[in-house]
N, C-alpha and C positions, 0 to 999 in steps of 0.2 A: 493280522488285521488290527488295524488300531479302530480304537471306538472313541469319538469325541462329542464334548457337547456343546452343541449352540442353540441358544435359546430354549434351554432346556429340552431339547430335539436332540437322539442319537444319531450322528453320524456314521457311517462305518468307509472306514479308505483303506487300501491297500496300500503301503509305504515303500515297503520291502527292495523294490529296485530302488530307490534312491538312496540304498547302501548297501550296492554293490559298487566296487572300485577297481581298476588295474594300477592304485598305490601301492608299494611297499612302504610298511612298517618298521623304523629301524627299534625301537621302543613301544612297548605295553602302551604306556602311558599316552605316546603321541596318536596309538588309537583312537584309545579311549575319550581324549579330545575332539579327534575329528568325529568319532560317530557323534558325541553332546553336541559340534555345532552342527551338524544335520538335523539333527532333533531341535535344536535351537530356532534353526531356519524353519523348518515345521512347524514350528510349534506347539511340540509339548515337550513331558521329560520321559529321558532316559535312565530306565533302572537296569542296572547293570549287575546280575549274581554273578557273584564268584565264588571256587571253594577254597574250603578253610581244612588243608592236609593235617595240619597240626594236630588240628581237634577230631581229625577223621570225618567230617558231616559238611553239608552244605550249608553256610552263612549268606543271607542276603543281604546286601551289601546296596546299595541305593546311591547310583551319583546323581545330582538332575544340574540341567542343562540352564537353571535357575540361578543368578547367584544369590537369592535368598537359601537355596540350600547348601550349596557348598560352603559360603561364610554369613557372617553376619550381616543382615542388610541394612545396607546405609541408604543416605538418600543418592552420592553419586551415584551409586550402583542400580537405583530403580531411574534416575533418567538417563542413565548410557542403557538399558534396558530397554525403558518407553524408547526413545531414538532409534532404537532397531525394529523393532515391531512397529513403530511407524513409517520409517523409510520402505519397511514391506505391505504395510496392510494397507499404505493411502490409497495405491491402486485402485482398491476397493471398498468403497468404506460402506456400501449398502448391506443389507442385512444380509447374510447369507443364503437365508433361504427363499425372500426373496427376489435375492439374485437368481438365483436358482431357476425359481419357476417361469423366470421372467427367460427361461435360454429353452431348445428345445432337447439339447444332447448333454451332455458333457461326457468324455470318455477321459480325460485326461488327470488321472489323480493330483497331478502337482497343482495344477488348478485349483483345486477343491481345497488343497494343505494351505494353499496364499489366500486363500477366500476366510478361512478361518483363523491366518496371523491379523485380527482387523485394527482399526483402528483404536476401540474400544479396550482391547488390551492394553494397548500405549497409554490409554487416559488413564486405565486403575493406576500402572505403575507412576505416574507423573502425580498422583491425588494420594499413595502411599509415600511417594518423596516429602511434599509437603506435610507428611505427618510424624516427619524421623528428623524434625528439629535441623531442617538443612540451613549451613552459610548464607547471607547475602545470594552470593552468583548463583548457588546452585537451585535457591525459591525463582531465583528470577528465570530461571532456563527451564524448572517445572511449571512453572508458571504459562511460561511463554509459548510451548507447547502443548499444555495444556488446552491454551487459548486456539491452538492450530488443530487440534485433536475436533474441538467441541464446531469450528470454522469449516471439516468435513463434514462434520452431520448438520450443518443449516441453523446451528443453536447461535442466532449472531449475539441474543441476550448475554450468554454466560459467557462466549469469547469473549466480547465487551468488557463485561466485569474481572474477568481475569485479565486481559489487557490494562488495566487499570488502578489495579493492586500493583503489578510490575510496574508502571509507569513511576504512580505514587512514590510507593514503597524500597523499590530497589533499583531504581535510576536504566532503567528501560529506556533504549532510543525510541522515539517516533519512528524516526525513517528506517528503522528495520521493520515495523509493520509495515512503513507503506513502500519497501523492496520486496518484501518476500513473495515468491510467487505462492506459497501454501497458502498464504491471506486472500488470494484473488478474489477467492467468491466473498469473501466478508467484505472485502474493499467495496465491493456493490450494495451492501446492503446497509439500509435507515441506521442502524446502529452504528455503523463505520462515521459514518458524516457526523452523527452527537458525539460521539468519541472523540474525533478531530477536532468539532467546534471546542468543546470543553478543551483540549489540549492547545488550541490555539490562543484563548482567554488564558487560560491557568489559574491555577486555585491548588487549596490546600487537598483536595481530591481528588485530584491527578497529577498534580505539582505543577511546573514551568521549564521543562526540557524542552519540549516541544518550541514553545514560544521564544525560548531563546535562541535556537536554531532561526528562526521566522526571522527572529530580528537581526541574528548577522546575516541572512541572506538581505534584508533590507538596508542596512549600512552600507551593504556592496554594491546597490543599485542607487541610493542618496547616500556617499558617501559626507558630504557635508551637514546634514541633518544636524548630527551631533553637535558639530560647528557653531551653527545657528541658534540650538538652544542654551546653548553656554556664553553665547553674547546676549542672547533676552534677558537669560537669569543674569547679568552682570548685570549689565545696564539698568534693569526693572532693580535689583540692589541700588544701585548707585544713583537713582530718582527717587528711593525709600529715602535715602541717608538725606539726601538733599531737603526732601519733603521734613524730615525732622528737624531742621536746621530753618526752614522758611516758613513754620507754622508760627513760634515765636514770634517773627519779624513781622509775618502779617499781622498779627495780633497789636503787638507796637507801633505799625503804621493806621491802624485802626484807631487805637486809642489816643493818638496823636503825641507833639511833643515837642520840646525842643530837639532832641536825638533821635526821633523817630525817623527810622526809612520813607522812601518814596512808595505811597500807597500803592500805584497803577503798577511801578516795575515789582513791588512785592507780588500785586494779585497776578499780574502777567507768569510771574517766574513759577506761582504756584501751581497757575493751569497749564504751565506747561510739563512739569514734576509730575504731575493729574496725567494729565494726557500723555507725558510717555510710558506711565506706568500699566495704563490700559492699555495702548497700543502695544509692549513688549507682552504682558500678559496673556493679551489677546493672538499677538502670534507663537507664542510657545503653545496653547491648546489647540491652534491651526495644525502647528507643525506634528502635535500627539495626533489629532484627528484624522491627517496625509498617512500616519504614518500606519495607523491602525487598518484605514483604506487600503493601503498596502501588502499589512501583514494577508489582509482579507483575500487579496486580487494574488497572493504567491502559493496562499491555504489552496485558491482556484482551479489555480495553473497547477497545482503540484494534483488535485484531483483530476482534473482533466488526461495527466499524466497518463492516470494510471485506468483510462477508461480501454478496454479493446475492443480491436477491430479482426476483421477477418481478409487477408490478403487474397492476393486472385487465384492463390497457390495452394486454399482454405487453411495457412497456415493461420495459427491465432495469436497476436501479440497482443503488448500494451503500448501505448501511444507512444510511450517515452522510449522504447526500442530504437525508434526511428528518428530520436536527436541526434543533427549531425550529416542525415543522408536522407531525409526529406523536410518539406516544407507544406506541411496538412492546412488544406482548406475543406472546411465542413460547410455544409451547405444545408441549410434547415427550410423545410418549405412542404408545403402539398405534393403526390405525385405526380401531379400536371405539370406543376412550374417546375421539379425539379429534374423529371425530361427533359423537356426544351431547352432547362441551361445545360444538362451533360449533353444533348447534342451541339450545344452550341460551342460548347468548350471544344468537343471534338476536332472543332475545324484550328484550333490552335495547340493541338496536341503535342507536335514535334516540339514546339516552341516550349510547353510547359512542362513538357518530361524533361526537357535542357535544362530547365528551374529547379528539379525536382519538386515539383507539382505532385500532391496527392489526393485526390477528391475523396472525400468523406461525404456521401449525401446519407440524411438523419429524414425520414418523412414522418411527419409530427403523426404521433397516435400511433405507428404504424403496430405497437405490440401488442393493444387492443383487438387488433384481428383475429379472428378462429384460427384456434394451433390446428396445426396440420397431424392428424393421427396418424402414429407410430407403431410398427408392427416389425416383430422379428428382435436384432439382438442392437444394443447400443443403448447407451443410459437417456433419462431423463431431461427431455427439455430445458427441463432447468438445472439441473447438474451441468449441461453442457454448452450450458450459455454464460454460465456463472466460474467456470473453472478456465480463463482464457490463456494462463501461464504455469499450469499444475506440473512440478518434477524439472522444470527448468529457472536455470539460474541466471536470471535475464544481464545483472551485471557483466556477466563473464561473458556470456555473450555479445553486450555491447560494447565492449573494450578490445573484440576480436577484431582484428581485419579483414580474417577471412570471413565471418560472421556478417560481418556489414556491408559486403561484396557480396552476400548470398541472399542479404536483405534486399539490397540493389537490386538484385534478380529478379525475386520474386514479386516486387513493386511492380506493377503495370498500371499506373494510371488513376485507378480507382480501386477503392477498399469500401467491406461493407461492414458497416456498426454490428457489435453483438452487444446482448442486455440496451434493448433501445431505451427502456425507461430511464437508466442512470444518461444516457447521453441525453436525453431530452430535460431531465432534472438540469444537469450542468447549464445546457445552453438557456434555462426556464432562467437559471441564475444569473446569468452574463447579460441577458435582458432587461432584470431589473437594477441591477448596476447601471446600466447606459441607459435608464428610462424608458423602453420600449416595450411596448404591450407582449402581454405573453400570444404565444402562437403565431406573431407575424413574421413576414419571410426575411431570415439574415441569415449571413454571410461573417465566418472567423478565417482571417489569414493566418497562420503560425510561421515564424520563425524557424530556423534550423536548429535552433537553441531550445526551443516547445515553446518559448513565451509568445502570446498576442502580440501578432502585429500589427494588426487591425481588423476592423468589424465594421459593418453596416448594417442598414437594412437593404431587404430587398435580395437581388442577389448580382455578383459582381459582375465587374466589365472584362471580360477575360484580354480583349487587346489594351487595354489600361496594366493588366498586371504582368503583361508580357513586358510592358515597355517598363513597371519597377524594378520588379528582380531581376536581379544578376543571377548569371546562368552558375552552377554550382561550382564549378573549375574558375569560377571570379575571384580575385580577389577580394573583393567586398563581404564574398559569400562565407570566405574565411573566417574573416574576421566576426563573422554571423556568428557562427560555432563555439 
């Protein structure tokens, strides 16, 4: 009988069959190892007596399954530690015992052992790394799961802040925060969006990764941009140098003379030197102002990304799963209006499943409703609206073939929002971007690529979009991708 403590509460489990085996042993040793990582995988230590013939008596002898016991601990050694206890304990990151009370049985020991590797463990070893003087990589990887640790328990404040150290500090991607499915439920949450906003600005408090990402993705949508502002700044030069050269003269043609210049062509030449220098001026801060617009509407697109939905199959993705093998139209509106348009679409169905057509309807307010009480076994409404990508590695995923022939499948038509407040934030956003009153009824086409293809108000003409898109086997469609 092992005796454990959580929460300063005894537990008592029975382990014992999970170390019985029909292994042979060619060596002590290689034992010895396998029962420490049974115990390991449990989570706790193994002390191991043995006797001492030499001296005649029994010596205890103590190995644990820790490597702060067996050597010195480093910091690698406490985040290849935390990494283990957390790929086991994310499962479950609720408390133990009220997980517990919240079940009506459990007979199952092994259960009970994965209940108490939690996540909480992962965090100490990740917050002892940081206190053992670690390199560069290895602050930034306790750091960073760190931030994934505190991202299970709902603490978006201190994810935040530890995302942000890493950022700063030790040259942390953006875009592996906003890949990783461990982040999902932070990705939802007010702290995610400051986070981004600040990374998309940059400053000496989170530094400029981010924003430099933002801006090669914008050079690849305006490639000539740069272009442009390197002929403003010429030219705006090259009407300075002049303007210094025709100050003189006007000056001379004022004061008159025998040698003096032509008054009218000196004052002409000046306002034009004047005038081009405002006008380059003035479009070099156009071209910064387009471009900031931009960085803004890619920050959008990239949140948008990462909002999920719930397939017909209740599988849960995130938007961006689906680049490549649909084309998402969201549809925002009352429950009235936004019946009427899915029956109406209905009648052009064949047509827009040809398109890869995927209806998103969002019906404003709709999470303000009375939660529906829950009884029996299954986590938290909100754990389970917040977690849409947990233990899966959506890249590898969508790189698969077979993967996106399964996605294929599972598409039928229409999908439904989960976490409806971030989808109505987003679309509250894109609203006032295009100038349109919050709450009224519009309509987003996406691309096979996730970017907007367009927007309205209201909501669309379904045989208008029949006749834009190209059916997904088009060429055109290709080229979308």
């Amino acid at each position: 009988m092992i005796i454990s403590n959580c929460d300063d509460e005894k537990v008592e489990i029975e382990v014992g069959s999970h170390f019985g085996t029909d292994q042979v042993f060619e060596r002590k040793e290689t034992l010895i190892e396998w029962v420490q990582n049974v115990g390991r995988n449990l989570g706790f230590i193994v002390t191991i007596s043995c006797s001492d013939k030499v001296a005649g008596r029994i010596a205890s002898a103590s190995q644990s399954s820790s490597p702060s016991e067996t050597s010195a601990e480093t910091a690698e050694s406490c985040v290849n530690l935390g990494l283990s206890l957390f790929s086991k304990g994310r499962v479950s990151y609720l408390n133990p015992q009220s997980f517990l009370s919240s079940l009506f049985s459990i007979e199952d020991s092994q259960m009970l052992c994965k209940l108490l590797v939690s996540v909480k463990d992962a965090l100490r070893q990740f917050e002892n790394a940081l206190a053992l003087d670690p390199n560069p990589l290895e602050a930034q990887a306790a750091l960073y799961n760190k931030a994934c640790c505190h991202a299970y328990g709902g603490d978006g404040k201190k994810t935040a802040d530890c995302l942000r150290v890493a950022l700063r500090d030790y040259g942390l991607k953006f875009s592996t925060i906003l890949n990783d499915p461990d982040l999902a439920s932070f990705r939802t949450l007010p702290e995610f969006r400051e986070l981004q906003e600040e990374a998309r600005v940059g400053g000496k408090d989170i530094g400029y990764g981010f924003r430099r990402d933002l801006k090669l993705i914008s050079e690849v949508q305006a490639p000539f941009r740069g272009v442009r502002r390197f002929f403003y700044v010429a030219f705006s030069a090259a009407a300075g140098i002049s303007m210094f050269f025709t100050v003189p003269r006007l000056i001379r043609a004022i004061n008159g003379g025998d040698n003096a210049p032509d008054l009218w062509e000196t004052v002409g030449n000046t306002f034009i030197n004047i005038g081009g220098i405002i006008v380059l001026v003035g479009l070099f801060f156009w071209e910064n102002k387009k471009e900031e617009e931009q960085l803004v509407q890619i920050t959008r697109d990239e949140t948008l990304s990462r909002l999920p939905l719930r397939l017909s199959t209740s599988r849960i993705v995130e938007l961006v799963q689906l680049r490549g093998t649909a084309r998402p139209v969201i549809l925002a509106g009352d429950k009235e209006t936004l019946s009427k348009t899915l029956l109406m679409a209905e009648r052009f169905r064949a047509e827009l499943v040809q398109r890869g057509v995927l209806l998103i309807p969002v019906i404003w307010n709709s999470s303000k409703e009375a939660p529906v009480e829950r009884k029996g076994f299954g986590l938290p409404s909100r754990v389970a609206t917040t977690l849409p990508s947990i233990g899966e590695d959506f890249e590898k995923r969508a790189q698969s073939i077979s993967a996106k022939s399964r996605l294929k499948a599972e598409m039928r038509f229409k999908a439904e929002i989960v976490s409806p407040d971030e989808w109505e934030r987003w679309i509250q956003d894109q609203q006032k971007n295009e100038g349109v009153n919050l709450g009224d009824d519009v309509y987003i086409i996406l691309r096979l690529d996730g970017r907007v293809r367009r927007s309205g108000k209201g909501m669309p003409d379904w045989q208008q979009i029949v006749k834009e898109l190209p059916p997904l086997e088009a060429f055109l469609s290709k080229l979308e991708r």
